[in-house]
PDB file as gemmi writes it, atoms N, CA and C in Angstrom:
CRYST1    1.000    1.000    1.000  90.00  90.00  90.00 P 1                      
ATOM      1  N   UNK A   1      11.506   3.374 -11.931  1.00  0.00           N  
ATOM      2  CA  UNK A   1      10.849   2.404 -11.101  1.00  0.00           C  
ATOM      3  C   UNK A   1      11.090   1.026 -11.717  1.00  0.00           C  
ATOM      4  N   UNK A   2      11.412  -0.291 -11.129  1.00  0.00           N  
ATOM      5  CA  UNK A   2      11.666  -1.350 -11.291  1.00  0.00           C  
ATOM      6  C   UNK A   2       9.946  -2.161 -11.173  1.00  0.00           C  
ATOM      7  N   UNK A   3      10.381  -2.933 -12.451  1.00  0.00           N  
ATOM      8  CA  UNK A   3       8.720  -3.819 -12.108  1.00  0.00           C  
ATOM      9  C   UNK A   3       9.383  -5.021 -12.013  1.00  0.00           C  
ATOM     10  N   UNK A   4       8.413  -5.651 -11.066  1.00  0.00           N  
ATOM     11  CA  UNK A   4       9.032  -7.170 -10.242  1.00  0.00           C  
ATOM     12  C   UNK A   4       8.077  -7.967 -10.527  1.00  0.00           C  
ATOM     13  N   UNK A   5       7.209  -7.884 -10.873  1.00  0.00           N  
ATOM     14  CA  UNK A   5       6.103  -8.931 -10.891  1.00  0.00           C  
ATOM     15  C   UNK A   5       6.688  -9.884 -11.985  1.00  0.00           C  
ATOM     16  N   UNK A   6       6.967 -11.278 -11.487  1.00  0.00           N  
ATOM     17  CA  UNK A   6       7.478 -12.097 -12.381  1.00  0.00           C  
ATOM     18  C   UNK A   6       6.407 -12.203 -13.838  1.00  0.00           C  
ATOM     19  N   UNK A   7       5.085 -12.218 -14.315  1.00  0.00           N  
ATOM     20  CA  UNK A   7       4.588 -12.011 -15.315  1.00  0.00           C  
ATOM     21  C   UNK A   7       4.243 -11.447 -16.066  1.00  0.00           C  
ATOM     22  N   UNK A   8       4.812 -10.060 -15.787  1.00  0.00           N  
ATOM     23  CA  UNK A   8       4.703  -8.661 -16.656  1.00  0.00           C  
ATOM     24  C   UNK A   8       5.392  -8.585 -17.387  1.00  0.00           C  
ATOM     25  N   UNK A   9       5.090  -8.478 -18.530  1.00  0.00           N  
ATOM     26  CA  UNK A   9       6.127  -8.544 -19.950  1.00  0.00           C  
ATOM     27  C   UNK A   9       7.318  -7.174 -19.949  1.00  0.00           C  
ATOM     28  N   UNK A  10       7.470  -6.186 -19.397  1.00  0.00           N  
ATOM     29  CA  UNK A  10       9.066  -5.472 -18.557  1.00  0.00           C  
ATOM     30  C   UNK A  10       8.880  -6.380 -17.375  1.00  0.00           C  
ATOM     31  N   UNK A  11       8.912  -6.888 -16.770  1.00  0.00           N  
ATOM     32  CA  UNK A  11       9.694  -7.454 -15.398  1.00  0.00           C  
ATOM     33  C   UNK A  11      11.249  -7.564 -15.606  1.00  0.00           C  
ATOM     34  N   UNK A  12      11.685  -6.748 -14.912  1.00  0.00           N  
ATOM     35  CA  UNK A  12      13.036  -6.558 -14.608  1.00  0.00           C  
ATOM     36  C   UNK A  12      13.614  -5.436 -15.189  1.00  0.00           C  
ATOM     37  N   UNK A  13      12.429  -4.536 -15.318  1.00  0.00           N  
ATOM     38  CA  UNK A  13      12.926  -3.745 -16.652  1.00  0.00           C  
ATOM     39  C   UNK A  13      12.878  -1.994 -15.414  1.00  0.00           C  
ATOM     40  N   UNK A  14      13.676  -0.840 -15.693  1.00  0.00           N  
ATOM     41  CA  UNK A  14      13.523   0.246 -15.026  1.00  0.00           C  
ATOM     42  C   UNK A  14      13.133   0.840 -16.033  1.00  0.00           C  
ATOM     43  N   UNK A  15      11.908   1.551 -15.650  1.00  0.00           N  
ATOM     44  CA  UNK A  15      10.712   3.010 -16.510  1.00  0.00           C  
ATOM     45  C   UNK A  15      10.188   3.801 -15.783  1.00  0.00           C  
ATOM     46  N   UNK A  16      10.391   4.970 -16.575  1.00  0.00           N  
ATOM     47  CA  UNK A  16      10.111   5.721 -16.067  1.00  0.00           C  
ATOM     48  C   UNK A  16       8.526   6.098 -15.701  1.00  0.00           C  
ATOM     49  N   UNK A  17       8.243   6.771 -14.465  1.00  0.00           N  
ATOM     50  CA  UNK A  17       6.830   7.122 -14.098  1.00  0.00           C  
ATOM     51  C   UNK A  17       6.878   8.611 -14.601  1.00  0.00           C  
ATOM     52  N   UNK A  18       5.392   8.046 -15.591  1.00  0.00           N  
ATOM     53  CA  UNK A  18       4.934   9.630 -15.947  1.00  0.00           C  
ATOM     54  C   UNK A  18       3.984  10.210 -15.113  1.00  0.00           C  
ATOM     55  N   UNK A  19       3.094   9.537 -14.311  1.00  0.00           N  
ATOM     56  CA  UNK A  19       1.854  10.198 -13.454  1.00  0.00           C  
ATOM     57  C   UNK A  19       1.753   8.919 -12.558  1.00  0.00           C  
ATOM     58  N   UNK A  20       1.104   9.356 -11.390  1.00  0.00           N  
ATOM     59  CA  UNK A  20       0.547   8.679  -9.993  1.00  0.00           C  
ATOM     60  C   UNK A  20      -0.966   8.672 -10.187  1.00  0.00           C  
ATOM     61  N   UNK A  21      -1.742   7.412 -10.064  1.00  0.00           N  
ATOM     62  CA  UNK A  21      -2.915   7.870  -9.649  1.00  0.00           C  
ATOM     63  C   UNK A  21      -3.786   6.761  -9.069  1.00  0.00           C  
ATOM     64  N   UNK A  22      -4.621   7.005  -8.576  1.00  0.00           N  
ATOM     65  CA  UNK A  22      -5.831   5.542  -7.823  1.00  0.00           C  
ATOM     66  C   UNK A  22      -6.890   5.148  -9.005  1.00  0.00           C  
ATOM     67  N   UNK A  23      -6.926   3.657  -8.595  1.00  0.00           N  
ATOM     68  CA  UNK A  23      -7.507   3.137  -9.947  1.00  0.00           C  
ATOM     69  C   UNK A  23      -8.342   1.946  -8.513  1.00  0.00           C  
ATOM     70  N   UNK A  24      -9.762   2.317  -8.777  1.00  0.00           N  
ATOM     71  CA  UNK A  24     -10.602   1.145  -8.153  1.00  0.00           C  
ATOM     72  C   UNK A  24     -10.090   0.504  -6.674  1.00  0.00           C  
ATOM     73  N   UNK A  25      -9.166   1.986  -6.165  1.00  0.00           N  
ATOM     74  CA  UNK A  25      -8.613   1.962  -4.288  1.00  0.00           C  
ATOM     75  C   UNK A  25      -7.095   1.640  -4.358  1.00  0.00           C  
ATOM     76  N   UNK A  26      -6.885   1.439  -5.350  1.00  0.00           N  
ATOM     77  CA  UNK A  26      -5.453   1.086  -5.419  1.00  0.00           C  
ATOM     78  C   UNK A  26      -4.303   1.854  -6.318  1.00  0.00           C  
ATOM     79  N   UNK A  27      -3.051   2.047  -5.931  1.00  0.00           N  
ATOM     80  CA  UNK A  27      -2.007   3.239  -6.634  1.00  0.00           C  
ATOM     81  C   UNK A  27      -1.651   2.461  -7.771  1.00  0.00           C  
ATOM     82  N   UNK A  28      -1.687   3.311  -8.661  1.00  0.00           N  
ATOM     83  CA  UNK A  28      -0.889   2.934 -10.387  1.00  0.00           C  
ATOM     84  C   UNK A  28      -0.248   3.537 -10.482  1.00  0.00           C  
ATOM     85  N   UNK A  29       0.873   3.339 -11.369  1.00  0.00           N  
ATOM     86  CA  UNK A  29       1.705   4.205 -12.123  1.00  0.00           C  
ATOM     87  C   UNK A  29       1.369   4.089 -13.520  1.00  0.00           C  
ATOM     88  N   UNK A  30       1.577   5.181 -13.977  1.00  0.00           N  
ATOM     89  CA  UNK A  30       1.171   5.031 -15.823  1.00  0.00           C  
ATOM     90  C   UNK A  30       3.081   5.426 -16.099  1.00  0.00           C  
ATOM     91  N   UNK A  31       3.125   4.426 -16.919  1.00  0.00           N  
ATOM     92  CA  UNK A  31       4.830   4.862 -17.295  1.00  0.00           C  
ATOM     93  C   UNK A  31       5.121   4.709 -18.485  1.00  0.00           C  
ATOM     94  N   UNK A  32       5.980   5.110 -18.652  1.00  0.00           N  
ATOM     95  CA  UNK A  32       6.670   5.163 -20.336  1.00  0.00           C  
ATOM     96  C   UNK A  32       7.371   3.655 -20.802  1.00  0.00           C  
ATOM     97  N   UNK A  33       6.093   2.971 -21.343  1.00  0.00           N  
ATOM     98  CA  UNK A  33       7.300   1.230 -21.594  1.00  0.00           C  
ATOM     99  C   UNK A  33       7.580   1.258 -23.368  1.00  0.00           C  
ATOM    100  N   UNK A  34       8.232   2.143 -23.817  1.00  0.00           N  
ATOM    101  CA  UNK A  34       9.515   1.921 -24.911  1.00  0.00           C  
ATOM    102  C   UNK A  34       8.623   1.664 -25.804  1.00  0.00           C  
ATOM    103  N   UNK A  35       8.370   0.622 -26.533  1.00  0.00           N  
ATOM    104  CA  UNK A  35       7.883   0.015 -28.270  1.00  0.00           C  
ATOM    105  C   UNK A  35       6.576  -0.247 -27.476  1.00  0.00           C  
ATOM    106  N   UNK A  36       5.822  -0.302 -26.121  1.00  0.00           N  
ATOM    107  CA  UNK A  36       4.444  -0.815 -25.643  1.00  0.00           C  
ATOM    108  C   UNK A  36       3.989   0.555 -25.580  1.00  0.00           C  
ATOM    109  N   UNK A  37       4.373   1.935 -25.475  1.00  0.00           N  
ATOM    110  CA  UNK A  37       3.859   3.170 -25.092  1.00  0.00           C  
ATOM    111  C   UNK A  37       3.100   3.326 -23.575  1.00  0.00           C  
ATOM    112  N   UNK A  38       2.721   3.685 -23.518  1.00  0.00           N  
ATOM    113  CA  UNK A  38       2.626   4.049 -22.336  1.00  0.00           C  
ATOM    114  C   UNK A  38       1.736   2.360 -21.157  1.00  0.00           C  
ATOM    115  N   UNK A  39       2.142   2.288 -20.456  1.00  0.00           N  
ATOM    116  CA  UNK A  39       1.430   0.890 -19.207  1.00  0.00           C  
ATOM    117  C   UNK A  39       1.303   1.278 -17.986  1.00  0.00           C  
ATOM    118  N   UNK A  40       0.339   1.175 -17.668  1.00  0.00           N  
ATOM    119  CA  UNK A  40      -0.344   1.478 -15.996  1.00  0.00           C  
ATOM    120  C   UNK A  40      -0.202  -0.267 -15.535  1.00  0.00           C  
ATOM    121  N   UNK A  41       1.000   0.249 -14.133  1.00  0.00           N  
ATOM    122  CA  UNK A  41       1.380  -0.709 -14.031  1.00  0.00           C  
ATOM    123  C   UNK A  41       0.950  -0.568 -11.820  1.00  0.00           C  
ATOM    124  N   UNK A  42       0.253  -1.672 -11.438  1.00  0.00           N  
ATOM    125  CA  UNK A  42       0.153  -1.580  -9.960  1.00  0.00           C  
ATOM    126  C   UNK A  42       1.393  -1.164  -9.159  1.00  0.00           C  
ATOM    127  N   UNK A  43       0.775  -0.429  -7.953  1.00  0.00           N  
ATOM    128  CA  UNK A  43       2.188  -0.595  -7.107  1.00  0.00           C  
ATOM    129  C   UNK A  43       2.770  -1.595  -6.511  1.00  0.00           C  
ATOM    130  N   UNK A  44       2.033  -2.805  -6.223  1.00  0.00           N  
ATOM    131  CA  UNK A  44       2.406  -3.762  -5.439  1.00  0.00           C  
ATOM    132  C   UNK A  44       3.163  -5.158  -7.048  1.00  0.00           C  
ATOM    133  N   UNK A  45       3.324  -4.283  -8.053  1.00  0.00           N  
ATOM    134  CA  UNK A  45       3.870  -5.067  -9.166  1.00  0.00           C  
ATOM    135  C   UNK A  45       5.418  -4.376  -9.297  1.00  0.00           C  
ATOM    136  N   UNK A  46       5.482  -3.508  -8.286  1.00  0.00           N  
ATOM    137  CA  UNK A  46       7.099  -2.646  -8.015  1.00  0.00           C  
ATOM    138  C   UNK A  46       8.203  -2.840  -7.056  1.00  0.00           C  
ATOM    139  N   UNK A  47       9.194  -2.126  -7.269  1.00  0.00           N  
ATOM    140  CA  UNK A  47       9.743  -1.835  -6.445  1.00  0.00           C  
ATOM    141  C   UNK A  47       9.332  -1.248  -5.252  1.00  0.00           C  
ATOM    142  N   UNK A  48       8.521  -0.542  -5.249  1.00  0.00           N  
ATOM    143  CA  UNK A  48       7.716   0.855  -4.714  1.00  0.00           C  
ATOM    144  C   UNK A  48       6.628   0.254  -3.756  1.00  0.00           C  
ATOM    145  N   UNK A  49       6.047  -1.133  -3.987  1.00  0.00           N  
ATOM    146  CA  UNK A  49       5.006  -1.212  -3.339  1.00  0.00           C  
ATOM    147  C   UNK A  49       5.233  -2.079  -1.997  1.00  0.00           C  
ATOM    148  N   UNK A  50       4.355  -3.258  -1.061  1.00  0.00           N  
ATOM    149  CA  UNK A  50       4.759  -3.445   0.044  1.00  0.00           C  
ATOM    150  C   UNK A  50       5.761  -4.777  -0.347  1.00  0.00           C  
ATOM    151  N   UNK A  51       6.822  -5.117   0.549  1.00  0.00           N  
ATOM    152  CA  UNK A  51       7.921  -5.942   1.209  1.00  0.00           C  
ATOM    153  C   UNK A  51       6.551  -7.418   0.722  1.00  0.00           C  
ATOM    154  N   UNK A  52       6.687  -8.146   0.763  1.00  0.00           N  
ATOM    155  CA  UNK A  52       5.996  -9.468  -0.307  1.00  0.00           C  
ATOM    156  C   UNK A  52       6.519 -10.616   1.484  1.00  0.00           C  
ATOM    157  N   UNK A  53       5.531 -10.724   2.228  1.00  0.00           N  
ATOM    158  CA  UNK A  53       5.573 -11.861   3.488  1.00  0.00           C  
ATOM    159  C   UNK A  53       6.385 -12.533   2.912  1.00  0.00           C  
ATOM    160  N   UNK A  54       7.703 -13.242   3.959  1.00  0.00           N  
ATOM    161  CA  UNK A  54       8.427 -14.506   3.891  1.00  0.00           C  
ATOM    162  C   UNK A  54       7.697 -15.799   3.545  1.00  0.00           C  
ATOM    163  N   UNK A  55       6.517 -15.739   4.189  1.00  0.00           N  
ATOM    164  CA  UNK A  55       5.727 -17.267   4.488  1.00  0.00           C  
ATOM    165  C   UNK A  55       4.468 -16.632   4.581  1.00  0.00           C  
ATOM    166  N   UNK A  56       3.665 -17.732   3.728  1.00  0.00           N  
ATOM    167  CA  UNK A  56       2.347 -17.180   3.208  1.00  0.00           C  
ATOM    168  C   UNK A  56       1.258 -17.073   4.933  1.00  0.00           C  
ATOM    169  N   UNK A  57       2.013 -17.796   6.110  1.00  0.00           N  
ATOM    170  CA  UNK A  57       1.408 -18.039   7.030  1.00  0.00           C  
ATOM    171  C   UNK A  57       1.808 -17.203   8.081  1.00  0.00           C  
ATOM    172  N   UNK A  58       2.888 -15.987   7.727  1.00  0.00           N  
ATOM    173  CA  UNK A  58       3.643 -15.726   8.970  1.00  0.00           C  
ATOM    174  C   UNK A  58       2.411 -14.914   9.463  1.00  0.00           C  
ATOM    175  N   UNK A  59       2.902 -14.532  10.989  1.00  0.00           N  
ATOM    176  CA  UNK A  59       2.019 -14.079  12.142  1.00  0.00           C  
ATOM    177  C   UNK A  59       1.640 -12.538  11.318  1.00  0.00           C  
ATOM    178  N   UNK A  60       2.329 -11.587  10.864  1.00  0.00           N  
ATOM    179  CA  UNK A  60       1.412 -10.358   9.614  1.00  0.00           C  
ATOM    180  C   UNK A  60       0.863 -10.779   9.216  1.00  0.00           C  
ATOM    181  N   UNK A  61       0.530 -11.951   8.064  1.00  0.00           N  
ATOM    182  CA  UNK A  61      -0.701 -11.980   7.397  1.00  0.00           C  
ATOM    183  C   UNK A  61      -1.800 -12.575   8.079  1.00  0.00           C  
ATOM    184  N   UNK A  62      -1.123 -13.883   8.832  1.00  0.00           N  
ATOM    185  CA  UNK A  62      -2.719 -14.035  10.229  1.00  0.00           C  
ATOM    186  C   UNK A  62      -3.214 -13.061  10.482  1.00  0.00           C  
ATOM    187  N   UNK A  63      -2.737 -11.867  11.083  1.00  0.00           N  
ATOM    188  CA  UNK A  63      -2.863 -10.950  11.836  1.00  0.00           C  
ATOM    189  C   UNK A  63      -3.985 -10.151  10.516  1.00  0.00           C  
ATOM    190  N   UNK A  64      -3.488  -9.951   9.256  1.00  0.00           N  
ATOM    191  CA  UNK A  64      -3.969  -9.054   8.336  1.00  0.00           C  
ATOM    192  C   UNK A  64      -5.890 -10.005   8.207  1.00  0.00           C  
ATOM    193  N   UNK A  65      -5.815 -11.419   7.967  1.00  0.00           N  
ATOM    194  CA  UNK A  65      -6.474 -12.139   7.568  1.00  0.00           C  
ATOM    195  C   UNK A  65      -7.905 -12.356   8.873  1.00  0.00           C  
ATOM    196  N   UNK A  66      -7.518 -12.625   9.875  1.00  0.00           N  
ATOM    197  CA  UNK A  66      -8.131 -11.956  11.338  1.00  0.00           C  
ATOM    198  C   UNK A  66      -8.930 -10.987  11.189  1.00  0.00           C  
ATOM    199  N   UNK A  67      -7.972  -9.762  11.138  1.00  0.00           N  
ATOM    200  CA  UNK A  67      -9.003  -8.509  10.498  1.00  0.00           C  
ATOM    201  C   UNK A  67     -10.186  -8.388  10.028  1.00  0.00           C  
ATOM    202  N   UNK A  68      -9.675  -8.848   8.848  1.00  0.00           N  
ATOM    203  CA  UNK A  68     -10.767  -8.917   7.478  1.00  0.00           C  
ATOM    204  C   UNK A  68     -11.480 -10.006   7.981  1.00  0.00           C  
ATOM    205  N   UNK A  69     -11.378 -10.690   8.549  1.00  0.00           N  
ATOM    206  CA  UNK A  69     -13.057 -11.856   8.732  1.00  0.00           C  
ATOM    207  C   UNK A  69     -13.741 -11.127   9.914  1.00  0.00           C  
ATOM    208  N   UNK A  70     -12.631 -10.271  10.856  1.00  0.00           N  
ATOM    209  CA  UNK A  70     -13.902  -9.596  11.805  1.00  0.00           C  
ATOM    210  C   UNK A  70     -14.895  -8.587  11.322  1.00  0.00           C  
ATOM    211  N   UNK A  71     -14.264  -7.720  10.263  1.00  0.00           N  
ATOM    212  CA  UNK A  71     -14.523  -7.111   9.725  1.00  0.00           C  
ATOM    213  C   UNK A  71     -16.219  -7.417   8.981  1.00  0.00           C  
ATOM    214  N   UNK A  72     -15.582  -8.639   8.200  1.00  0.00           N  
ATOM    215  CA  UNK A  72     -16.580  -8.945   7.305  1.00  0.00           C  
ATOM    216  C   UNK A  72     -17.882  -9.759   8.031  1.00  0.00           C  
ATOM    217  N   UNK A  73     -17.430 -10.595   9.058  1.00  0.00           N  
ATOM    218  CA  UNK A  73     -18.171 -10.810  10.196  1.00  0.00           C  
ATOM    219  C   UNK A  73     -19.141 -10.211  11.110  1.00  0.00           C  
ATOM    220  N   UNK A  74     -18.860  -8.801  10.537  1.00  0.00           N  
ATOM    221  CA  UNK A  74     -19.868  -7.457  11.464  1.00  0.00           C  
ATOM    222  C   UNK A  74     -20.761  -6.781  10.902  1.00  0.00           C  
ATOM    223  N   UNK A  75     -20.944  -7.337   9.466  1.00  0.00           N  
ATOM    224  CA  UNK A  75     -21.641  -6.596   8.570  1.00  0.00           C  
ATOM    225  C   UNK A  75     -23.039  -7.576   8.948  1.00  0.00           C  
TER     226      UNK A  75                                                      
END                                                                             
């Protein structure tokens, strides 16, 4: 698995995944990082996780952002 997150000390680096698991609603990987031993690293800090919007404004994230205020709006 490739980590992309430009501030992760492997960024750019391929490691291997030792286990899958949910951490507080969200997927981790715990992987093997070399001289650091083992790092639980997010999915959305991967290759693996979602496609990263062109434009912080495009019509998906309106659309995502919409949601969540109706959402939170109904409580």
């Amino acid at each position: 698995m490739l980590i992309t997150h430009p501030f992760h000390v492997l960024y750019g680096a391929w490691v291997p995944v030792l286990f899958v698991k949910c951490r507080a609603g969200k997927v981790v990987f715990v992987c093997e990082g070399g001289p650091l031993g083992r790092v639980t690293v997010l999915e959305s800090w991967t290759d693996r996780g979602r496609v990263p919007v062109e434009h912080r404004l495009s019509v998906a994230a309106l659309v995502e952002c919409d949601t969540l205020l109706r959402v939170l709006g109904g409580r």
